[in-house]
C-alpha positions in Angstrom: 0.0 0.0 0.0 2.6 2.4 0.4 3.4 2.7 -3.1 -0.2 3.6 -3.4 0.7 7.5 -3.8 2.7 6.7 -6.8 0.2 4.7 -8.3 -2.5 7.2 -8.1 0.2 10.0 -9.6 0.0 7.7 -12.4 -3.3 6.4 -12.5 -3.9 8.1 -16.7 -1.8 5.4 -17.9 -3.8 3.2 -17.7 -1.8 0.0 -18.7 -0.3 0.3 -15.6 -3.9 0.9 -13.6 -4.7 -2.3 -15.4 -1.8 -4.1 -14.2 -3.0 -3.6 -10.9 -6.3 -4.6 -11.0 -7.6 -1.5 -11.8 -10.1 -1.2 -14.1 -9.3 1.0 -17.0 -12.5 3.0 -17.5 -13.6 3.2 -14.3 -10.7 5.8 -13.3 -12.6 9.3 -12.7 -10.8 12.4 -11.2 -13.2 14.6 -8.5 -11.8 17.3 -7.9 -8.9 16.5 -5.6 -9.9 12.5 -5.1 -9.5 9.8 -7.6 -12.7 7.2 -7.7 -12.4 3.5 -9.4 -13.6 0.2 -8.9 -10.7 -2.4 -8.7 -10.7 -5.8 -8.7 -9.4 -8.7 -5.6 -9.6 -11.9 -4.8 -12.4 -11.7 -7.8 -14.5 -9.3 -6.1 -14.8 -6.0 -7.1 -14.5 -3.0 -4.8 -14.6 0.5 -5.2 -11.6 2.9 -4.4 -12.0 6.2 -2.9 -8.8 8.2 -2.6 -8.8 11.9 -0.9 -11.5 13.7 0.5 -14.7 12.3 -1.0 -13.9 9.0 1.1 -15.8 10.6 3.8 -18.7 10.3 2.0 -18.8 6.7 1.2 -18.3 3.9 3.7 -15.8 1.2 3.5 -12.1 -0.1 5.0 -9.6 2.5 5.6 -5.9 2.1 4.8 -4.1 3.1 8.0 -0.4 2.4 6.0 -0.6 5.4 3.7 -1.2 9.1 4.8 -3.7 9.5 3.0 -7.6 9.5 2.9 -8.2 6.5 0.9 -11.2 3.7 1.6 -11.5 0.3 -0.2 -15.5 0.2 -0.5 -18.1 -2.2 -0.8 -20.6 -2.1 -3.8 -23.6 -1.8 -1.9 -26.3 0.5 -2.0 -25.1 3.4 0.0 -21.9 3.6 -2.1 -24.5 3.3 -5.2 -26.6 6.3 -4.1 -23.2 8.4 -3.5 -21.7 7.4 -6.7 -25.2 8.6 -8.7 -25.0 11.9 -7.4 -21.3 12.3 -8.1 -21.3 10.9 -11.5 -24.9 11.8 -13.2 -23.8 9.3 -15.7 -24.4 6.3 -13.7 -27.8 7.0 -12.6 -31.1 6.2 -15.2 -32.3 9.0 -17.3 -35.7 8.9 -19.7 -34.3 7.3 -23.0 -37.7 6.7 -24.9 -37.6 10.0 -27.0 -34.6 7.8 -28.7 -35.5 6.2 -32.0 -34.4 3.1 -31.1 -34.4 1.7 -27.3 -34.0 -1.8 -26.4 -34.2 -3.3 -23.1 -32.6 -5.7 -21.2 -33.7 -7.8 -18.2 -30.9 -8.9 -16.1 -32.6 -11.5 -13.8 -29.3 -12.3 -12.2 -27.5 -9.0 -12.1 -24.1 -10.0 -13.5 -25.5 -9.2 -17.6 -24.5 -5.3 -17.9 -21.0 -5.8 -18.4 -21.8 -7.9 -21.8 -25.0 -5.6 -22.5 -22.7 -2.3 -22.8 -20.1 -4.4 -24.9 -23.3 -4.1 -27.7 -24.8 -0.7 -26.9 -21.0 1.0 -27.0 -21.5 0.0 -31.2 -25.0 0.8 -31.9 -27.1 4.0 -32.4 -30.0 2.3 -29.8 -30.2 3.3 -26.3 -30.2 0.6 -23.6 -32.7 0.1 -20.5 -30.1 -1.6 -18.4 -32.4 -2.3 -15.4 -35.3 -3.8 -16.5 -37.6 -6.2 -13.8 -41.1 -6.8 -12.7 -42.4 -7.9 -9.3 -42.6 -11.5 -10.8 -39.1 -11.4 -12.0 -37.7 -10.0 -8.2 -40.0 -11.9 -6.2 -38.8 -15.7 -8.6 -34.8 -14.4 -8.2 -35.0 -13.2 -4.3 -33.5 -9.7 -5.7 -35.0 -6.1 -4.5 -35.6 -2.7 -7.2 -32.7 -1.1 -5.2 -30.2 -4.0 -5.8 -31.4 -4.3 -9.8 -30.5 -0.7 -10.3 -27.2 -0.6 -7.8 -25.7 -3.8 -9.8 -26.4 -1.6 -13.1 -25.1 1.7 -11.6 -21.6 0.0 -10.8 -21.3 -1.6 -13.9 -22.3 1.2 -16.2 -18.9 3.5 -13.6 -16.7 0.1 -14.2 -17.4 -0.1 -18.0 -16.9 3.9 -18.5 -20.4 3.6 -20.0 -21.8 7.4 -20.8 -24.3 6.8 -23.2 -27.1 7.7 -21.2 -29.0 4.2 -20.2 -32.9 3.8 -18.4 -34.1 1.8 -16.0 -37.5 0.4 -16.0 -40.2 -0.6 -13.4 -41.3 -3.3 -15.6 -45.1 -4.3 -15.8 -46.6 -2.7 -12.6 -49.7 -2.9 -11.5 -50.5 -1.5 -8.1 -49.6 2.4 -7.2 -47.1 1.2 -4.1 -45.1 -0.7 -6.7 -44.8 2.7 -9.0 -44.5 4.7 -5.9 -41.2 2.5 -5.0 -39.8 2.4 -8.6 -39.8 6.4 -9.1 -38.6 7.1 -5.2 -35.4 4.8 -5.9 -34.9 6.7 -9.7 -37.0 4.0 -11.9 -36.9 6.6 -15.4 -39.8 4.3 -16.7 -42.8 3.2 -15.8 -45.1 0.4 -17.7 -48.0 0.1 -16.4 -49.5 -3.1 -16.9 -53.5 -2.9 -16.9 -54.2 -6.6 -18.0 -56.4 -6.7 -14.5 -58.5 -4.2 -15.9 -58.8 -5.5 -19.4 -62.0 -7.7 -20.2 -60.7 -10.9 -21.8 -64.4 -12.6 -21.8 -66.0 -9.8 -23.9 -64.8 -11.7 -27.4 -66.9 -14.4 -26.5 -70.1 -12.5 -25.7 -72.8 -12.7 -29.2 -73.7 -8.7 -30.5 -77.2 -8.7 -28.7 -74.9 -9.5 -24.9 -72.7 -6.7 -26.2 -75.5 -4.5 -26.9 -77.3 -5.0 -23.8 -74.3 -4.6 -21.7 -73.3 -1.1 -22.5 -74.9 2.2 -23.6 -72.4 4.2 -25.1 -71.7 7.8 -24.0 -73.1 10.5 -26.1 -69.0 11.6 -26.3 -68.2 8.9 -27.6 -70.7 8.3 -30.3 -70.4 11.6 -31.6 -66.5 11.0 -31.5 -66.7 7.7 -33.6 -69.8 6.8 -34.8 -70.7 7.9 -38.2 -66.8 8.8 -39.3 -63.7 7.4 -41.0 -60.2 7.7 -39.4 -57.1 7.8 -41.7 -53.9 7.1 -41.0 -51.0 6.8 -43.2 -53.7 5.2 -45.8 -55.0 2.7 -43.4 -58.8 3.9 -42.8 -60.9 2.9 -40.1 -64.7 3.4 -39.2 -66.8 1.7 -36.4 -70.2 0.5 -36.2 -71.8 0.8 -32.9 -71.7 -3.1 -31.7 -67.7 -2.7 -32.5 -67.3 0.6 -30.7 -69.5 -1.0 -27.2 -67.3 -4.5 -27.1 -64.3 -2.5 -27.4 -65.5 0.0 -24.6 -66.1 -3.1 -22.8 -62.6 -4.8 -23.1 -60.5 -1.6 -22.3 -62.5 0.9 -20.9 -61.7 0.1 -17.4 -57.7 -0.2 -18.9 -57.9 3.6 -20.1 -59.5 4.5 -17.0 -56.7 2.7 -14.6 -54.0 4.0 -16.9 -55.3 7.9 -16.9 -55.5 7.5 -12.6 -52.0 6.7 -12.8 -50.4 8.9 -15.1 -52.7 11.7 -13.3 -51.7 10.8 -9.9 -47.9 10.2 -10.3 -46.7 11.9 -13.8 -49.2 14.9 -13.7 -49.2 16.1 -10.2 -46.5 14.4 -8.7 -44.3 15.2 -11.8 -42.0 12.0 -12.0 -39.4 12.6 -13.9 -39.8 8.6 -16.0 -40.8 7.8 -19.2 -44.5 6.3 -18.9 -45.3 2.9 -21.3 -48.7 1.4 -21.5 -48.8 -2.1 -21.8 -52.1 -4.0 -23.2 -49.9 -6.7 -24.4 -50.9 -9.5 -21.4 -54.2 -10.1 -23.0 -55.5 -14.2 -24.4 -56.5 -12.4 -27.5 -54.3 -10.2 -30.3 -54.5 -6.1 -29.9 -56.7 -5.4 -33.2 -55.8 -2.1 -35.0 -59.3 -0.7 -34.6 -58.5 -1.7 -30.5 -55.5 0.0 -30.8 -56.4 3.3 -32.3 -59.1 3.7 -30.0 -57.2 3.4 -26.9 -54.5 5.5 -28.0 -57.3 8.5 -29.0 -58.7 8.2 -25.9 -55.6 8.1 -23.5 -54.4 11.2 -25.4 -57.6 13.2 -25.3 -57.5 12.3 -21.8 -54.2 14.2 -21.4 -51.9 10.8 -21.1 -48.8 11.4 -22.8 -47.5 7.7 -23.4 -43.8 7.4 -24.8 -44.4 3.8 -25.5 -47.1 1.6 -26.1 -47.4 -2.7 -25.8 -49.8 -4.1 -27.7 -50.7 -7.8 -28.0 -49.5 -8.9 -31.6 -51.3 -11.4 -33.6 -49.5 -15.2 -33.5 -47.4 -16.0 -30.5 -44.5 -14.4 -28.1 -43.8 -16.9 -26.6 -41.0 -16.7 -23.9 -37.1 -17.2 -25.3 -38.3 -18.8 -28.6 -38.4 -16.8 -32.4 -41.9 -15.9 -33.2 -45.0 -18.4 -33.6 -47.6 -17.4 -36.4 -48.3 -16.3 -40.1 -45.2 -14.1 -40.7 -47.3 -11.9 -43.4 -50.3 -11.4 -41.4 -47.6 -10.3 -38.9 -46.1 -8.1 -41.3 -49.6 -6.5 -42.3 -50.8 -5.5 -39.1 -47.4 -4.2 -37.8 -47.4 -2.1 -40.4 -50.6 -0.3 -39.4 -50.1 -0.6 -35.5 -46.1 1.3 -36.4 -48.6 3.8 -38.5 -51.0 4.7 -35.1 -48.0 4.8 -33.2 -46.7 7.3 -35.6 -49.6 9.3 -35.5 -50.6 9.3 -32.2 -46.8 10.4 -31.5 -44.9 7.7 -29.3 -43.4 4.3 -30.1 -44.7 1.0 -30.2 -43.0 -1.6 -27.5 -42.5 -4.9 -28.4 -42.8 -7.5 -25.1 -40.8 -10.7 -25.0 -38.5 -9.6 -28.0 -36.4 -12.2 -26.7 -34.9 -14.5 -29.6 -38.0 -12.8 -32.0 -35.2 -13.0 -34.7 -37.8 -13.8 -37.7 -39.9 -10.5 -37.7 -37.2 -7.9 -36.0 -36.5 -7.1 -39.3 -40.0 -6.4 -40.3 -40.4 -4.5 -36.5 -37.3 -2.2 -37.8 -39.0 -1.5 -41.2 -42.5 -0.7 -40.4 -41.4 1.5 -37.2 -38.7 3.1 -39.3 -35.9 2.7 -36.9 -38.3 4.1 -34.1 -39.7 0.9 -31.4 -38.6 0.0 -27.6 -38.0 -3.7 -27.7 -37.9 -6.1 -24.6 -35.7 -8.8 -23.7 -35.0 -10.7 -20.5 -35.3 -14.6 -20.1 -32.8 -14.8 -23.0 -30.4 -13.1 -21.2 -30.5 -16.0 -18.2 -30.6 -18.1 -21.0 -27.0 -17.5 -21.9 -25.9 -18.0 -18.5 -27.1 -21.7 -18.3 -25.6 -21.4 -22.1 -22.2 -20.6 -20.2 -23.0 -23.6 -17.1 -23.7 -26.2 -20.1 -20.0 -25.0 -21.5 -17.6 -24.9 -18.8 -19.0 -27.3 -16.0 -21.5 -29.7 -17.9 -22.0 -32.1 -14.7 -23.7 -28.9 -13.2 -25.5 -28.0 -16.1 -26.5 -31.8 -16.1 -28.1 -31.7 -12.9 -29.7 -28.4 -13.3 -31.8 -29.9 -16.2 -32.5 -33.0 -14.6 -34.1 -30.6 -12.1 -35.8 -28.6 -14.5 -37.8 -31.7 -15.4 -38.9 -32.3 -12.5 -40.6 -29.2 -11.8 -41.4 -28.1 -15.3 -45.4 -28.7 -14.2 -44.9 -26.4 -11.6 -43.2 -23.5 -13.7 -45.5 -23.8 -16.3 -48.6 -22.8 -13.9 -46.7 -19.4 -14.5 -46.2 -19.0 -17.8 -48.0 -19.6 -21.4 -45.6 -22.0 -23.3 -46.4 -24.7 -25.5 -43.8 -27.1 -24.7 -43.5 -30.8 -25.9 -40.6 -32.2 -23.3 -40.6 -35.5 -25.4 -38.7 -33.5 -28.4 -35.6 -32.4 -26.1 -33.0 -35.4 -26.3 -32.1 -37.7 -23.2 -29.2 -36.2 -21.7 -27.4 -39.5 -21.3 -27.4 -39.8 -25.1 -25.8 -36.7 -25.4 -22.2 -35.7 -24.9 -20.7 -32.9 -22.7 -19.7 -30.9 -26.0 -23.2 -31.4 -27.4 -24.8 -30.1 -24.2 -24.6 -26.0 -25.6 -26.6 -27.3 -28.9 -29.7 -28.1 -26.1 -30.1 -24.1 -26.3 -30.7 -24.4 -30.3 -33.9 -26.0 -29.5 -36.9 -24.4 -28.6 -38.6 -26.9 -26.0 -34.9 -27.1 -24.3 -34.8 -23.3 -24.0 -38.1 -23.0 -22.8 -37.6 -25.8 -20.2 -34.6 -23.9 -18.8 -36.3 -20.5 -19.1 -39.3 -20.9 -17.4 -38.1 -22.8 -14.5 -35.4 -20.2 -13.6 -37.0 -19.1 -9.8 -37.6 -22.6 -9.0 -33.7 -23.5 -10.1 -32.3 -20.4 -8.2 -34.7 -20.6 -4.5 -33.7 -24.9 -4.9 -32.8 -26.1 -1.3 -30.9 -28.7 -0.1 -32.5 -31.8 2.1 -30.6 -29.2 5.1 -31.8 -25.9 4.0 -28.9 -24.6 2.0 -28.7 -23.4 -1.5 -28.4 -26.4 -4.4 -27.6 -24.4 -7.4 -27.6 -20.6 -6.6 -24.5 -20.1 -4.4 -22.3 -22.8 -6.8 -23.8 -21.2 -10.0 -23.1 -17.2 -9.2 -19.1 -18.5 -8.1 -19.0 -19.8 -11.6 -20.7 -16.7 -12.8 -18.1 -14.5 -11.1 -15.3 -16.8 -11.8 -15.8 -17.0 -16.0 -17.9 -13.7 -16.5 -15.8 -13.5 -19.8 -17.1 -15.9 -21.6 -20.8 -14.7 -20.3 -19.9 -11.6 -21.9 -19.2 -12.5 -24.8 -21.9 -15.0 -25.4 -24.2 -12.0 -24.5 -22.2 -9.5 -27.0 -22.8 -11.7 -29.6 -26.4 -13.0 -28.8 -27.9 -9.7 -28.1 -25.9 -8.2 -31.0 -27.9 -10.4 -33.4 -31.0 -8.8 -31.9 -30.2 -5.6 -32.8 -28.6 -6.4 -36.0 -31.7 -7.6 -37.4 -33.5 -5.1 -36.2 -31.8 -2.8 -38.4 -31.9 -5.0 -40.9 -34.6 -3.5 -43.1 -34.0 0.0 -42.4 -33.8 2.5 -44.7 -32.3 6.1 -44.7 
């Protein structure tokens, strides 16, 4: 330690920082202290050398004569280091063309996220979770954005990134996400959406609801145009869809009124109609977007449910041109209405990204996040296969259990025996769809798996390999989600 003082002196050549452990782009002068995270017994820890130690909270160095703390990465060293360095704390990203989102389930993705998002124009949403998501992985909002905050300081990363409160639904869940810095809400109103209105005959729908004379006079009798696509309702139409998502606009115009409007949160706001049994028609569409606007809603983003299937960490399931026809006129309300459509479980969608980039003209917020746990078990299956064996055997087990949780059309029978396959064959499992979708959807029950005495079975054993070979994670994830957003670019045209 006492050749500490020299190092610092030195610390903008950074091939010797390096050679210490230092990392690189993490090296920021404050005034009179020097702040970076550096790297022992494979842990990383944040240094704080002259006066701004005083504000963080970790082991002094009694050897040098100097102020100089080795700190923890925990959440009071977090908060400090967002309001010192703007740059690590979320900002609203949505009014970007392109935005892309990233769920890191197990907090150890950003490092391979921002290897992509340091080459392409899109912006990233780094922290990305719902209340499923934390409550399946035992994680807290304030550790998903904390995780994010030192990686984007260690990484140099100063691209601006978001950080979303991912499908909420109850006003204490947005209340926490924008008191911790959350710059996006998305509001999920499935509980308020009608699913057993398609069902009901025209006379049921008739009797049900008399239309308000506002509305009637707004779309009775009149065609809408937009971009060419024209649309016109009859009165039946207009009562089943005030039926489905009336209560929906309603929810969604209490909580932008309540939190965006007078509280002024400083977040994006995304609407999410996506969690629906049936497909988001355009007519359905336009009228919920005209009605949340004329209500005073301004929405950045917008989820619809798209007709086929999204089905979790698989490519897309459905008539690819019927796809491509009603994208086109959902990207053209979007458009006109003036914010962006999202696209939910964009995971692995690689057959239609490049007719989402097309028809949205470079401008769409896409989601990912299972994939991303995919690639770890990807990583498990290449550098310890006995674990990874074990893992799926335990995955079988309690597929029946996971699948309570999620809509997935699995056919176990199709994945291959693992004793028929070798350990170098074990990676190809994640070319197949029922194998990915066995290992995606049972991810909580892997991670909370006990012991006959109470302790940990996988987690502790698989975050230790985790730490211990995060390069290859990286680059697995640099090159996966890099195909994402290669093809959504694709089809793009100046």
């Amino acid at each position: 330690m006492t050749k500490l003082v020299d190092f610092i002196q030195r610390l903008p050549q950074l091939d010797r920082a390096q050679s210490a452990g230092v990392y690189p782009a993490s090296v920021n002068r404050l005034g009179s202290s020097w702040i970076f995270v550096i790297r022992q017994d494979m842990i990383d820890r944040l240094v704080v050398v002259g006066d701004y130690a005083m504000q963080f909270h970790g082991e002094g160095m009694p050897e040098v004569d100097f102020k100089a703390l080795v700190c923890p990465l925990d959440h009071h060293n977090a908060v400090m280091l967002r309001a010192l360095f703007p740059f690590t704390a979320p900002i609203p990203v949505l009014h970007h063309p392109a935005t892309f989102g990233v769920g890191d389930r197990l907090g150890i993705a950003t490092p391979g996220h921002i290897q992509v998002f340091q080459e392409v124009d899109a912006i990233p949403v780094l922290a990305q979770q719902s209340i499923r998501e934390l409550t399946l992985t035992g994680r807290t909002y304030e550790d998903v954005l904390d995780v994010v905050t030192y990686a984007v300081y260690r990484e140099g990363f100063k691209k601006g990134y978001g950080a979303d409160g991912d499908h909420l639904k109850k006003p204490e869940e947005i209340e926490m996400a924008l008191r911790l810095g959350f710059s996006m809400i998305t509001l999920d109103c499935s509980d308020h959406i009608d699913n057993s209105i398609d069902h009901l005959s025209d006379a049921e729908v008739d009797r049900r609801v008399d239309l308000e004379l506002s509305l009637t006079q707004q779309y009775l009798n009149r065609v809408f145009c937009v971009e060419g696509n024209e649309f016109s309702y009859d009165e039946i139409t207009l009562k089943r869809i005030v039926l489905i998502y009336g209560k929906a606009i309603d929810f969604a115009c209490g909580i932008y009124q309540t939190y965006f409007q007078k509280g002024n949160a400083r977040a994006d706001f995304e609407i999410s109609i996506d969690e629906t049994f049936t497909s988001t028609t355009p007519l359905q569409h336009y009228f919920v977007a005209s009605e949340l606007i004329q209500k005073g809603v301004k929405i950045a983003t917008l989820a619809p449910r798209f007709c086929g299937e999204f089905q979790k960490g698989i490519d897309y399931i459905g008539d690819l041109d019927q796809f491509e026809a009603e994208l086109k006129v959902h990207a053209a309300i979007a458009r006109h209405f003036g914010y962006k459509l999202s696209i939910h479980s964009g995971s692995d969608k690689f057959s239609v990204f490049p007719i989402i980039g097309k028809y949205t003209q470079g401008h769409f917020h896409v989601k990912t996040a299972g994939t991303n746990w995919l690639e770890a078990m990807r990583a498990v299956s290449v550098v310890d296969p006995s674990l990874y064996r074990e893992i799926h055997a335990y995955a079988l087990d309690v597929f029946q259990e996971a699948k309570k949780y999620y809509h997935v059309t699995t056919d176990l029978t199709r994945i291959p025996a693992l004793e028929t396959l070798s350990d170098a064959e074990l990676p190809l499992l994640f070319s197949l769809n029922e194998a990915r979708q066995l290992i995606h959807i049972t991810y909580g029950l892997i991670l909370n798996a006990k012991t006959s005495d109470g302790k940990d079975r996988f987690r502790t054993t698989l975050y230790q390999l985790w730490q211990t070979h995060a390069d290859v994670y990286a680059k697995m994830l640099y090159q996966h989600i890099g195909k994402h957003l290669t093809l959504l670019y694709s089809e793009i045209t100046e």
